[in-house]
C-alpha positions in Angstrom: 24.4 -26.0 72.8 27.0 -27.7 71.1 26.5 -31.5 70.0 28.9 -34.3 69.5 28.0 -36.8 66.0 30.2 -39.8 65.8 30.1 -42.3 62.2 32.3 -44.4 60.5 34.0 -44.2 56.9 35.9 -41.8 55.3 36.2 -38.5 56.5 35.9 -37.3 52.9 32.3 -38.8 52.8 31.0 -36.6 54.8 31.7 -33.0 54.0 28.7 -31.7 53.0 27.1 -29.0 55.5 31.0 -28.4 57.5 32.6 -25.6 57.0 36.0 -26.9 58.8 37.8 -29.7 58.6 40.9 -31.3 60.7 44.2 -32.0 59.5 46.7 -33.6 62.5 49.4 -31.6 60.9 53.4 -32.8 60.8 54.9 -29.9 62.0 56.0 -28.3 58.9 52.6 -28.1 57.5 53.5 -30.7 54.8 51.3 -33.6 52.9 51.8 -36.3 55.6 50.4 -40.0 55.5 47.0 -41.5 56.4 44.2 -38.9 56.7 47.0 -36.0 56.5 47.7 -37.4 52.7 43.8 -37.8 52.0 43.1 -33.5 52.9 45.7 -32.3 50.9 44.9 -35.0 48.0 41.6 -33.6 48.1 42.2 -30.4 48.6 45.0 -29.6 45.9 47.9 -30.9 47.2 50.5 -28.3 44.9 47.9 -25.3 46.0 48.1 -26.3 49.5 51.8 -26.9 50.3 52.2 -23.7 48.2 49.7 -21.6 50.9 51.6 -23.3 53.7 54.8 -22.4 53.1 54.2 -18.8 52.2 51.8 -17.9 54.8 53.7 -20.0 57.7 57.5 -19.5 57.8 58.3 -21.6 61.4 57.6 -24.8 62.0 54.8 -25.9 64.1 54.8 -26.5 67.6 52.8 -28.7 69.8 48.6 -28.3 69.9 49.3 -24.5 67.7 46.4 -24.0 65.4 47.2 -22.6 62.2 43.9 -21.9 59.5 44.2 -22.2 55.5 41.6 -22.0 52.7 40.5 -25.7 51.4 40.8 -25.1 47.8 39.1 -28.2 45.9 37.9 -29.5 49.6 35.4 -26.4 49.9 36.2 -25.9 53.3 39.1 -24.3 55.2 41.1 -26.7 57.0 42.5 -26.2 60.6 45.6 -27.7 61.0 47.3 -29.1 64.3 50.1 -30.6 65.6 49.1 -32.9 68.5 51.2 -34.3 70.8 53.0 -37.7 70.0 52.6 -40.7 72.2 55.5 -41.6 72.3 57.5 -38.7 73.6 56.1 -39.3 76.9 56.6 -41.5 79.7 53.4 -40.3 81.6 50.4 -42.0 79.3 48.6 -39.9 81.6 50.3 -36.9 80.8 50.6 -37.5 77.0 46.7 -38.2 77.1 46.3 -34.5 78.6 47.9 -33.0 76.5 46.4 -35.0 73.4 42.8 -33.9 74.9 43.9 -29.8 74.9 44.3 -31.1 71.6 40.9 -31.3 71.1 40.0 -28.4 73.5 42.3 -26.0 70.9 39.9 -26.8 68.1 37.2 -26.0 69.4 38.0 -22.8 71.1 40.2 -21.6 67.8 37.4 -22.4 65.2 34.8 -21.1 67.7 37.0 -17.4 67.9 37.2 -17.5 63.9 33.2 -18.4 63.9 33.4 -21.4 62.2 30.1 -23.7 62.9 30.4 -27.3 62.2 34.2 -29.0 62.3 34.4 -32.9 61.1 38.0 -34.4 62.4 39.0 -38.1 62.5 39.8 -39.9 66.2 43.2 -37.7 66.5 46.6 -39.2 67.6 45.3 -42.7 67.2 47.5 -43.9 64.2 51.2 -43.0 63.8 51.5 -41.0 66.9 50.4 -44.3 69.0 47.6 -43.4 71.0 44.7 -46.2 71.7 41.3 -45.9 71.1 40.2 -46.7 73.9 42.4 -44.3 75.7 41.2 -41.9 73.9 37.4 -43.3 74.4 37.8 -43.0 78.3 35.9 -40.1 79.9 36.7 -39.8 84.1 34.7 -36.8 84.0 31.0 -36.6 85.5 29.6 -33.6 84.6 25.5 -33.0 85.2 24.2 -29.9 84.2 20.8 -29.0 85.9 18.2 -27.1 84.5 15.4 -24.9 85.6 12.8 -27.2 84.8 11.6 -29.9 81.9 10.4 -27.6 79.4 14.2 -26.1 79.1 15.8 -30.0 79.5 13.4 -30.7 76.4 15.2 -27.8 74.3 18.8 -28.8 75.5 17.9 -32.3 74.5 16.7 -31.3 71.4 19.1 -28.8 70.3 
C-alpha cells in the first residue's frame, strides 16, 4: 500500500532513498524559476536542456509526462506541465485538472516502475493555486478490512 510523507525544506534535502523526482515543467522543457531552476541547477543544467531538446521535439501540453535521466541529481526526473490557475474561470475546474495532475504521476512513474517520487506542493507558486485549495480533500473514502490482524499490516505498511 502506497503511503503519503509530507516535510518541509528543500526539496533537494531530501533525495536520498527516491529514485524520481518532480519537475512542474514550462512547456518547452526549459530551466524555469523557483523549484524548476533548483532541478536543473542540480542536475546539470547544460546536460539537461541538451537531453530535452534532442529527445522531445514538440512542446508540452497540459498534465503530459515526459521522463529524463537526472545526471548530477542521481535520479531521473519526471517532468509535467500542470495546468495554470489562471487560464480558468471555474476554480473548480482548474483545481481538477491540477489534481489529474497529481493522479498522472503516479500512474506514469508506477507503469515505468519507479518506487519512491519526492515533488514539491505543485501549481502553488507562479501558476496561482492556494494551498489550502490544494490542502482540501471532499473525498471520504474508508476502506474495510477482513479483520484487525490485516488493518494492523495496512497501518503498518
Amino acid at each position: 500500500m502506497a503511503k503519503l510523507n509530507i516535510v518541509c525544506g528543500n526539496i533537494l534535502d531530501y533525495l536520498d532513498n527516491k529514485d524520481l523526482i518532480v519537475n512542474n515543467s514550462n512547456e518547452n522543457m526549459l530551466c524555469g524559476s523557483g523549484v524548476c531552476n533548483l532541478i536543473y541547477e542540480k542536475a546539470n543544467k547544460k546536460l539537461l536542456e541538451e537531453y530535452c531538446k534532442k529527445q522531445y521535439k514538440d512542446n508540452m501540453k497540459v498534465n503530459e509526462v515526459r521522463f529524463s535521466p537526472g545526471f548530477d541529481i542521481g535520479i531521473d526526473i519526471l517532468h509535467i506541465l500542470c495546468p495554470n490557475y489562471y487560464e480558468y474561470k471555474d476554480v473548480n475546474g482548474a483545481i481538477d485538472d491540477l489534481l489529474f495532475s497529481y493522479y498522472k504521476i503516479v500512474i506514469e512513474a508506477k507503469k515505468n516502475m519507479y518506487k519512491s517520487i519526492i515533488s514539491v506542493s505543485l501549481g502553488t507558486e507562479a501558476q496561482g493555486y492556494k494551498h489550502n485549495d490544494i490542502a482540501k480533500n471532499d473525498i471520504d473514502f474508508t476502506l474495510v478490512l477482513p479483520n484487525e490482524e490485516i488493518k494492523e499490516m495496512y497501518i503498518n505498511a
